[in-house]
C-alpha positions as CSV (number, residue, x, y, z in Angstrom):
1,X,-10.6,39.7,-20.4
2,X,-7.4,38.9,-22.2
3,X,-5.6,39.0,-18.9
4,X,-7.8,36.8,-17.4
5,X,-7.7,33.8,-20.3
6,X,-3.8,34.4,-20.1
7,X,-3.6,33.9,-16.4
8,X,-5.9,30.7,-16.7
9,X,-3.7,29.4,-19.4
10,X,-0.2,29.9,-17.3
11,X,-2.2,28.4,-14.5
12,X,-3.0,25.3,-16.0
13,X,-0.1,24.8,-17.7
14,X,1.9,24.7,-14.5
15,X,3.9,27.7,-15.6
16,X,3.3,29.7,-12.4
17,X,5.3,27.8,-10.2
18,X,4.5,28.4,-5.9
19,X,8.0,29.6,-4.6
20,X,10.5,27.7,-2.4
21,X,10.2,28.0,1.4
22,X,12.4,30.7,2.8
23,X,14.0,28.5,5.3
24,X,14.4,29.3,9.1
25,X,18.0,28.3,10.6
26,X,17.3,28.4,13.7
27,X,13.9,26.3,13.6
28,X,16.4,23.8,11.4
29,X,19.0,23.4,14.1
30,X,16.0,22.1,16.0
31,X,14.8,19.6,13.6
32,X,19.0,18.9,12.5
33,X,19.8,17.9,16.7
34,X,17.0,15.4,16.7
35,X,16.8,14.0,13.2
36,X,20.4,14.1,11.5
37,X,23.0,14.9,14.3
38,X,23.4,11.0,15.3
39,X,24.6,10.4,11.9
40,X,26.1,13.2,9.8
41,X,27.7,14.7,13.3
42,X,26.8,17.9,15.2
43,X,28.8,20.6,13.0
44,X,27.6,18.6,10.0
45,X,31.2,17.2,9.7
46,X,30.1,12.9,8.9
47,X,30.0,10.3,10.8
48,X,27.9,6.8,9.3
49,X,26.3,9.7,7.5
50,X,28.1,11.5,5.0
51,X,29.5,15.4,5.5
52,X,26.9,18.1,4.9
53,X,28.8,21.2,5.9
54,X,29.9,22.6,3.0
55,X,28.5,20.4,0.4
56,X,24.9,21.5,0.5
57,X,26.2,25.3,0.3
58,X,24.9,25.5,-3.5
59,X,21.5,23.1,-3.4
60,X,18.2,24.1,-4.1
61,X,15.5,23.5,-1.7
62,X,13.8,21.3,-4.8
63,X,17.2,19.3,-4.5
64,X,17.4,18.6,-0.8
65,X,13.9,17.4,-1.1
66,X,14.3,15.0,-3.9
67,X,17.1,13.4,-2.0
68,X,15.4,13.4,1.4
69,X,12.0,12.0,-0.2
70,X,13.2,10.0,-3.3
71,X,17.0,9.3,-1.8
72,X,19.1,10.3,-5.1
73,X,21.1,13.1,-4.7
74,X,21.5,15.6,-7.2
75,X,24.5,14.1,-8.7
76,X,21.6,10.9,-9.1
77,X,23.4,9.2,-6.9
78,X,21.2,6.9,-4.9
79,X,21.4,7.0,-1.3
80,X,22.6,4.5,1.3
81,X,19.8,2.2,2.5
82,X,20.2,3.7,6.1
83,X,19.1,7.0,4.9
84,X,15.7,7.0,5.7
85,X,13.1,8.4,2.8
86,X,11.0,11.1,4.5
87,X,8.1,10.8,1.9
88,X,6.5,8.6,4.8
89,X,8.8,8.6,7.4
90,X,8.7,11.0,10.1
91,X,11.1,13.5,11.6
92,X,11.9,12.7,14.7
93,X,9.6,13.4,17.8
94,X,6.9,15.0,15.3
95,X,5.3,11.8,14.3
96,X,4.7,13.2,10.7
97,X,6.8,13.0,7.7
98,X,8.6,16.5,7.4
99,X,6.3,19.2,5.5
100,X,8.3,21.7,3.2
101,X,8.9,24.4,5.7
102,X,10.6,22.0,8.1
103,X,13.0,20.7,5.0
104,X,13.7,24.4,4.5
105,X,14.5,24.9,8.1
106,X,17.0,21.6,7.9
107,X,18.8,23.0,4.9
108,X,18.8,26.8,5.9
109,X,20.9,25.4,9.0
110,X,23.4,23.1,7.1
111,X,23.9,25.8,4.9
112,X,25.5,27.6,8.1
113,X,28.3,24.2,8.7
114,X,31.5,25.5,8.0
């Protein structure tokens, strides 16, 4: 019984937090070529778009998706207007904003830019 009122209690305190997607690189290559290649470059290495290989080696899945949903960066720096906000935009050729797993994916597979 105890159990059970402390597990109810954790629960609806939000202290049981759901775990990060483990992210697929090779799905995120996929979603990478058609979404973010024309911009940050093929390897990742800028182009309009800012460098990603190498700088997104130590983010957090919970930080890639703040910046890709709210466009601020970590460091709270607000994105360039051009940088489109993927809390309603979709990923290219799905027609859906990206879900959690496919954000994962993307930042599995920049984390692999050298």
């Amino acid at each position: 019984m105890r159990k059970t009122v402390l597990l109810l209690i954790a629960l609806s305190s939000g202290l049981v937090l759901a775990a990060d997607p483990k992210g697929n690189a090779a799905s995120g290559k996929t979603l990478y070529s058609s979404t973010c290649q024309m911009c940050h470059g093929d390897k990742g290495q800028g182009m309009v778009g800012p460098k990603l290989a190498g700088t997104l080696a130590k983010w957090k899945f919970a930080d890639f998706k703040k910046t890709l949903v709210k466009g601020v960066n970590p460091s709270k720096k607000t994105l360039a207007a051009t940088m489109p906000r993927y809390d309603k935009t979709p990923f290219m050729g799905t027609g859906k904003p990206p879900t959690d797993q496919q954000m994962a994916d993307v930042l599995a597979y920049i984390k692999t830019l050298k």
